[in-house]
C-alpha positions in Angstrom: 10.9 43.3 87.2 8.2 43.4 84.6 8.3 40.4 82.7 5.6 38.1 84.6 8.1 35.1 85.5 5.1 32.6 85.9 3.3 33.8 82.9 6.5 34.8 80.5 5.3 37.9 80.0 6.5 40.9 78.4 3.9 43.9 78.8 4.3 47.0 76.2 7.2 49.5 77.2 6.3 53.2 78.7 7.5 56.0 76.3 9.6 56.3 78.6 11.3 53.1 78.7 11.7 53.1 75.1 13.6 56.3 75.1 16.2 54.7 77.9 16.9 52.2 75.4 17.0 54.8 72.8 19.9 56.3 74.7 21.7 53.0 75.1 21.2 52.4 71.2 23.2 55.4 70.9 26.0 54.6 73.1 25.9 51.0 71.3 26.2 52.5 67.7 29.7 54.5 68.7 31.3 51.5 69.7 32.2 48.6 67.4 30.2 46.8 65.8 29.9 42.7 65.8 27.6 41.5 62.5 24.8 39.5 63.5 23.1 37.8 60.5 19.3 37.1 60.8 17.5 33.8 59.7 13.9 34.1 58.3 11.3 31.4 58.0 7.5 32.2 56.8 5.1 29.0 57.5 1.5 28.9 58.0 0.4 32.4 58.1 3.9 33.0 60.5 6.5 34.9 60.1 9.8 33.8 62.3 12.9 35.6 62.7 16.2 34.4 64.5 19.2 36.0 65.6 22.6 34.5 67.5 24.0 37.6 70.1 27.3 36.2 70.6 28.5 36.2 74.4 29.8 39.6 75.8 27.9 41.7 73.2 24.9 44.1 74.0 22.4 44.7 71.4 19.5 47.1 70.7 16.6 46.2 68.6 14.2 47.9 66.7 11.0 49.4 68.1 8.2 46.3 68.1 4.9 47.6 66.7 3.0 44.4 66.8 2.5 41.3 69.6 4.9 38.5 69.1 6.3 35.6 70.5 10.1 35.7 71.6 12.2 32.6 72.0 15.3 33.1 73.9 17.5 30.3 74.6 20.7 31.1 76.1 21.6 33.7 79.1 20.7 37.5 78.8 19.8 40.7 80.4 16.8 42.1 79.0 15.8 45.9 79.1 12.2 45.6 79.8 9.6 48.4 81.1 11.0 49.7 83.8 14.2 47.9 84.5 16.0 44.6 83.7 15.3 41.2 84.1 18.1 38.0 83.2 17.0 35.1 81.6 19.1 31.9 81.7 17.6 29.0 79.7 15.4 28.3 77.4 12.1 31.0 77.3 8.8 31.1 75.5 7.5 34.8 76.1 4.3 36.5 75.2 5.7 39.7 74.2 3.1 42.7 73.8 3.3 45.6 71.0 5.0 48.9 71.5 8.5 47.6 72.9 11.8 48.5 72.1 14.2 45.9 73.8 17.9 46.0 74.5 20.2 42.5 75.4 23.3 41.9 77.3 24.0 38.1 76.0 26.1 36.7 79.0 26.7 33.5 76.9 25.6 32.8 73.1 21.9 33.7 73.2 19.4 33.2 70.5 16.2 35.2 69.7 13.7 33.8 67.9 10.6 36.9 67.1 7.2 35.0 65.9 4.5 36.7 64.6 0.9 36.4 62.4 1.4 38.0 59.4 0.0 38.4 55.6 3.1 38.8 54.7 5.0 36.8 52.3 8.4 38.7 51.8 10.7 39.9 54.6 10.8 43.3 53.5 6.8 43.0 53.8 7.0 41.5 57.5 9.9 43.9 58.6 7.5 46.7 57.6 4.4 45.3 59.3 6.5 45.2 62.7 8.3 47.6 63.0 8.2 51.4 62.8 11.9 51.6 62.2 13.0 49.0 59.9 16.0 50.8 58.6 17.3 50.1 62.2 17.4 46.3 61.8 20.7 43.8 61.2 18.6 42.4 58.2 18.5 45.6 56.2 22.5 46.4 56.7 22.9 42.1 55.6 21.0 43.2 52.1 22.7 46.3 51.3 
């Protein structure tokens, strides 16, 4: 397990981490697909972005260029460097850059991504992010 329990802790993802979750992302995309809409809030130089995963559905996310803070309250496998780890409560995690994170939500499971940014649209913050922000639930919610 690599998320440092004591410290909440998420180190930055080997290459070849990502690319496990790359695979999973693929299996993910040929099944059906459950909409998850994303809430954005931009206070104080921060730029916040939540997301429900209902219970029973896996999710990939995009690749994570920057450090943020992650907020997960619910119950959830996490792909992390390495492995897995499940997190059952309520989580305030220091999450390093150059990550690209999958979740099994075993009961509704939110995920709130905080960063510092200059930002002031989402489009803007998305970009800063993110190397792949086609990939994200927001972009499909605005097309």
């Amino acid at each position: 397990m690599n998320i440092v329990a004591e410290e909440k802790r998420i180190p930055a993802m080997s290459r070849k981490s990502i690319e496990k979750v790359r695979e999973l992302e693929q299996q993910l995309l040929s099944m059906p697909q459950v909409e998850i809409k994303t809430e954005h809030a931009f206070h104080a130089g921060l730029y916040a972005r939540t997301i429900k995963i209902p219970a029973g559905c896996a999710l990939s996310g995009a690749e994570i260029t920057v450090d943020t803070v992650l907020i997960l309250s619910g119950h959830a496998t996490m792909a992390v460097d390495g492995g897995s780890v499940e997190l059952d409560g309520y989580h305030v995690i220091q999450a390093s850059a150059q990550r690209k994170q999958a979740f099994i939500a075993h009961s509704d499971t939110y995920l709130t991504m905080i960063f510092h940014t200059k930002a002031s649209t989402v489009e803007d913050a998305e970009n800063e992010f993110t190397n792949e922000p086609n990939m994200l639930g927001s972009r499909r919610e605005r097309i």
